[in-house]
N, C-alpha and C positions, 0 to 999 in steps of 0.2 A: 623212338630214335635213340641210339645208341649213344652212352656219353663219350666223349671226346680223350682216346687213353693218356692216363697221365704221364707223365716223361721222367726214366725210370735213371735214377743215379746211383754209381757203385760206386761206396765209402771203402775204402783199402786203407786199414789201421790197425796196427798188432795191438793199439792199448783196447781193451773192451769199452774203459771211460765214454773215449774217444770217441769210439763208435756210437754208443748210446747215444752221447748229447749231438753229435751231425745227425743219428737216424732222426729224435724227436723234433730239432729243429726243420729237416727236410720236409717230415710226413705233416706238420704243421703249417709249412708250407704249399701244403698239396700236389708233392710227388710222392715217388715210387721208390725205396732205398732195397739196396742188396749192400749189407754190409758183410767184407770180407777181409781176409785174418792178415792174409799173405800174397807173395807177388805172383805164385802158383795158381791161388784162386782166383787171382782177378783175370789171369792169362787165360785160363781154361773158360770164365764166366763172362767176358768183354762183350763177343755177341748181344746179351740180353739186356745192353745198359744204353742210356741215352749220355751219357754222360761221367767218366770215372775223376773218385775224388781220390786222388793218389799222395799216401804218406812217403816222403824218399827212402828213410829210414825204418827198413822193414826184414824180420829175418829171413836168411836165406837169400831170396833173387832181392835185389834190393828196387827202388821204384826207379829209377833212371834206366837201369836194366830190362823194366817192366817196359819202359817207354819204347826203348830200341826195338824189341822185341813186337811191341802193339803196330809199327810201320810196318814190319814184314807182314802184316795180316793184308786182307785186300777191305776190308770196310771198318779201319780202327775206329774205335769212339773218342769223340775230341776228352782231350785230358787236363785238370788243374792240380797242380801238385801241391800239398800242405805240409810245411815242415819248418822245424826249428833250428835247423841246421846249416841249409841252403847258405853260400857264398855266392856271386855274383856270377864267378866264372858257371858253377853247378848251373845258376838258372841260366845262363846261354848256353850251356850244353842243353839244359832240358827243353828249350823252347825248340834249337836246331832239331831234335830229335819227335817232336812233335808236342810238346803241352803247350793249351794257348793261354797258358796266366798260372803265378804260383801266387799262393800267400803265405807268411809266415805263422805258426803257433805260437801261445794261443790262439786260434781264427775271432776274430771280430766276425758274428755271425751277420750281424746285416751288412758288412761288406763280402761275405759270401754267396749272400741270397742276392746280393745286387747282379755280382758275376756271375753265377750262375744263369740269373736272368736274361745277360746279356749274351752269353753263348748260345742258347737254347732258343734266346728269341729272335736272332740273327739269321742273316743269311749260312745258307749250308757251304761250311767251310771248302769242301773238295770242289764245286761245283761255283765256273765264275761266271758262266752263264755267256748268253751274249753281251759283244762290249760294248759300253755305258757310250750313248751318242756323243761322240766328237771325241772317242776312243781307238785307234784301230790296232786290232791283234790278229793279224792277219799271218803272223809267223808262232810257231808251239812256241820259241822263245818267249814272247811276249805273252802268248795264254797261260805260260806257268805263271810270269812275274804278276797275273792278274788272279789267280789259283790264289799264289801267296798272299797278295793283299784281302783276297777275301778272309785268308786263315786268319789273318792279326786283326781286321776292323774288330770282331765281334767285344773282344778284349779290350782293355784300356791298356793294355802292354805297351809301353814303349816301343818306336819302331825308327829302326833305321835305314834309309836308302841310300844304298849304294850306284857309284854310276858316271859315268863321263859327265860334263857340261855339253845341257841340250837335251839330255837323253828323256826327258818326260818327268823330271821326277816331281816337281811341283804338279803336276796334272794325277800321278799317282798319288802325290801327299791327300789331295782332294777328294780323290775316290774311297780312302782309305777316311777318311772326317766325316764323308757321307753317307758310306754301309756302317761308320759306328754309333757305337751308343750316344753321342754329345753330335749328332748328326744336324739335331734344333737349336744347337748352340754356336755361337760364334768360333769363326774361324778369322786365326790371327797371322800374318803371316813375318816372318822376321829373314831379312838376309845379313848374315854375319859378320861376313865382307864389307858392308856398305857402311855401317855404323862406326865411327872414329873411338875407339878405345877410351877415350876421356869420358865418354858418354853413354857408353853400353852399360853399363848397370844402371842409367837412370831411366833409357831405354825399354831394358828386359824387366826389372822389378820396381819401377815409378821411383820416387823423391815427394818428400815433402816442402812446403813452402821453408826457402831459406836455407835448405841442406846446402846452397852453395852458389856462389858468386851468379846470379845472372833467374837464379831457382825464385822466380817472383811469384810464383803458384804450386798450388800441389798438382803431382801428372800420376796418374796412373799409369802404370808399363803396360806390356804386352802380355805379362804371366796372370795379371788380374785380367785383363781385359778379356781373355781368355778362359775365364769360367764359365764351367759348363760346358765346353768347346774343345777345338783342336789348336795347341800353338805349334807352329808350322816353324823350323830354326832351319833355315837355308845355312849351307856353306857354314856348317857347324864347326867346320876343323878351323875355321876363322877366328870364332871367339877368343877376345883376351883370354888370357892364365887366368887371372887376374879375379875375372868373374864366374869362372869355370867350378869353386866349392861352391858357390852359392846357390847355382843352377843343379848341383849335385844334390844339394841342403833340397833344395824345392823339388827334387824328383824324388827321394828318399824318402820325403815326408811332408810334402804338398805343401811345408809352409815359406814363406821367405818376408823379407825384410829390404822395405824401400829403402831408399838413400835420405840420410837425417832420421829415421822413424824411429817411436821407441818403442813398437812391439810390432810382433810379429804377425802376415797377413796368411791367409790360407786360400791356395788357388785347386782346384781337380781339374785343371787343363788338362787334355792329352797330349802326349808329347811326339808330335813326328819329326825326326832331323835327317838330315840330307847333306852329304860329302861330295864333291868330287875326290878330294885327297885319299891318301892312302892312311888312316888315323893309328894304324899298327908301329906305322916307319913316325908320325908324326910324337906318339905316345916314346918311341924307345931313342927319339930326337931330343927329348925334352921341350915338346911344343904342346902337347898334348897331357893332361890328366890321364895318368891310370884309369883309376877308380870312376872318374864320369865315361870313360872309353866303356868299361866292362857295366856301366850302367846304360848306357843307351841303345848297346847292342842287346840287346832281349832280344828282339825279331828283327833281323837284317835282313833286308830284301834288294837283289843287286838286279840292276834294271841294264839289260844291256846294249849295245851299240847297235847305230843302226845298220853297219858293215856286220854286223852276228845275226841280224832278223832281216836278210833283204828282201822279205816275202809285203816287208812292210813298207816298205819305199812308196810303191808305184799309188797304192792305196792312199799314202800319205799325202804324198803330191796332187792326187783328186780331191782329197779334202782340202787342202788350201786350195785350193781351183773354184771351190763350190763360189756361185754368183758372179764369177769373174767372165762368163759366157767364153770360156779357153779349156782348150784340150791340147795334150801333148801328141806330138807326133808319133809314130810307131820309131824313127830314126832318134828320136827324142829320149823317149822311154829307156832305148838301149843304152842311151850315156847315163842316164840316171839312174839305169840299174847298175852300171857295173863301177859306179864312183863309190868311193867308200865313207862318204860324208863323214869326216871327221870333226866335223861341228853338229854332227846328229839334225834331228828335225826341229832346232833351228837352226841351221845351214841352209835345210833342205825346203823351211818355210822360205828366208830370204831369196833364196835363189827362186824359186816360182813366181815370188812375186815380182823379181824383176822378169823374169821371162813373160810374164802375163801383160807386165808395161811396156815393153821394147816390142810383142809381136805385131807384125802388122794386120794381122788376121786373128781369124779363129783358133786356128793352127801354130801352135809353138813348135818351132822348131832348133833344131842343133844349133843355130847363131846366136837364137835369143838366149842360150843357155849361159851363164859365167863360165867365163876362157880354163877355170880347174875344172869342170865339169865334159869341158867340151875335148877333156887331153886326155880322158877317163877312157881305160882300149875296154872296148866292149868282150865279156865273157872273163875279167878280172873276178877276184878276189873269190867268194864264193856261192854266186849269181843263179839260181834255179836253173835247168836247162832251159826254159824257153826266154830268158832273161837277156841271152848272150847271142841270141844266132840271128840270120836274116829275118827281111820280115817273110817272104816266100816261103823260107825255112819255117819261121814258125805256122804260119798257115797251113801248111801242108800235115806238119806235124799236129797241129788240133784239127784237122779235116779229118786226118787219120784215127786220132782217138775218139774223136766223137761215133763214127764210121764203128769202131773195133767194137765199141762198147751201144750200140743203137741207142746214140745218140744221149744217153746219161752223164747229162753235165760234172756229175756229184763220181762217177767211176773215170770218166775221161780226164778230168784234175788230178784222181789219183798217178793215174798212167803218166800225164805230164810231169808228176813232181811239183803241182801248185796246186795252191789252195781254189777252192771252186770259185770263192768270189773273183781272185786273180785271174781264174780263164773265161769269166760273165764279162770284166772289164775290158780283157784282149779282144773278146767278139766282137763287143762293140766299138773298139777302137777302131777295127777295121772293119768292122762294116760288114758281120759275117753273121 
């Protein structure tokens, strides 16, 4: 039996040192190293590598360049960038353009072989697979933003989502805690919003007994409680000023310092945050940190509306349905596809559920729907074709594609402009 080939990583270092001590530490680890000079070799040699260790500062193409240049390929190798240089903004340039983790020189070599580890032992970045039960990505919009979270899990990169209120993203924070590394570790979750400012540092980095009027024990925060794990900061553009270096201090360098304590604790929590706000407009308000803005954003992932993916609607609405023994009407469907649920899916939960309680049937219909659903003109906003029209009309129109195509579910969704599960769901609504 043939042994299992080892996974081969290309070191890109103009110092020879350099190179030396990554190849001995890699092959001692039990890979396969291609050490190379410059940003030319590694362009030319990408193909043959599992894995590129890219220095930024390199002559000639420089690595940032290397990186832009690795996405116009069609199968780039995921990238970590090693460098002495790197500024904050650089690393969100270089993650936007594809590396999924940098480290600074010197490298701490068992924090590279950790990383390493966890790329290689990961789910395959490009590839997000079918979606995780109680998921639905029934619109390419939502397949990308699950694309994306596959890229960030493998890394302990900092990640932040973007996205209306409603839009999912505590459901993606969780996907993203459970393809990563700290997957067997707790998951913490924090809303920014909800916490009274007086309180939030005692909150996010614990207190000791006595730090303060009322403080009759020691608590542990959320940032300790959180080791080994993901801390999850909801409606982060919420956080006091106040507490905003501290949180910086503890992203910077994993350590931070309770309220009253007199040294300091050390957490490897991963960090996922989550905005509605616009933290650009909040940063140049003076509401906002600079410096924790350009720290958080390493991997931004913007989750979008459910008026941007209305492939997802109909889908949605059947999950919240499930056990409720209710099905929406075909007249139903049509208001619910062409409303632009500005409250996202939770609007679009609320509202089934009351339609599931007011029906008197099996059958939800147009009345049970909320009176802004029910004022929704069908074939609004930007509805699939089969989304907007009669239901005769649509029938005829899938009799016809199934008909065009002898009867190929997977070619007749094409022709409609829906996704194949969307025209399984129509059949059986009606009864076809």
């Amino acid at each position: 039996m043939a042994a299992p080939r080892k996974p081969v990583i290309m070191v890109v270092d103009d110092e020879p040192a350099q190179r030396i001590l990554l190849r001995n530490a890699l092959e001692s680890a039990g890979y396969g190293v291609l050490p190379r000079a410059t940003g030319e070799e590694a362009l030319g040699d990408a193909a043959h590598c599992d894995l590129m260790l890219l220095d930024v500062r390199l002559p000639g193409m420089d690595g940032l360049e290397v990186l832009r240049r690795l996405r116009q390929t069609p199968t780039p190798p995921p990238v970590m960038l090693l460098t002495a240089y790197m500024d904050l903004r650089d690393a969100v340039a270089a993650v936007k353009d594809g590396a999924l983790d940098y480290l600074e020189k010197p490298v701490d070599l068992d924090e590279l072989l950790t990383a390493i580890e966890d790329i290689l032992g990961g789910p395959d970045p490009g590839d997000c697979g079918a979606p995780p039960p109680g998921v639905v990505a029934e619109s390419a919009a939502m397949r990308g933003v699950l694309r994306e979270a596959r890229r960030a899990a493998p890394s302990n990169a900092t990640v932040l989502l973007l996205g209306e209120s409603g839009t999912g993203k505590e459901v993606l924070a969780r996907l993203i805690h459970q393809w990563g590394p700290g997957a067997a570790g707790p998951w913490v979750a924090v809303n920014c919003g909800a916490i009274p400012a007086a309180l939030f540092e005692s909150h996010l980095f614990g207190h000791e007994k006595g730090a303060f009027t009322g403080a009759d024990a020691a608590h542990r925060g959320c940032l300790e409680e959180a080791r080994g794990g993901s801390l999850f900061l909801d409606e982060i553009g919420e956080m006091p000023l106040e507490a905003q270096p501290k949180l910086l201090r503890a992203l910077e360098s994993g350590m931070f310092r309770p309220v009253g304590a007199a040294a300091d604790r050390h957490s490897d929590a991963r960090i996922v945050a989550a905005t509605n706000r616009d933290l650009e407009a909040a940063v140049a308000a003076g509401e906002f940190r600079e410096d924790l803005y350009y720290r958080i954003n390493v991997f931004p992932i913007h989750v979008p509306p459910l008026r941007e993916r209305r492939d997802d609607i109909l889908p949605l609405a059947a999950m919240f349905l499930r056990g409720r023994h209710k099905r929406l009407s075909p007249a139903a469907e049509r208001l619910m596809a062409a409303h632009d649920w500005p409250g996202n899916a939770r609007e679009l939960r609320n509202a089934v559920e009351r339609a599931a309680i007011l029906s008197a049937g099996a059958l939800i219909l147009p009345d049970d729907l909320p009176p802004a659903v029910r004022r929704a003109a069908p074939g609004a906003g930007a509805a699939p074709p089969l989304s907007g029209g009669m239901e005769a009309v649509q029938k005829r129109a899938i009799l016809d594609a199934l008909e065009e195509t002898g009867g190929n579910k997977t070619r007749a969704a094409e022709r409609l402009g829906i996704s194949r599960r969307s025209l399984v769901y129509k059949l059986r609504s009606y009864g076809m």
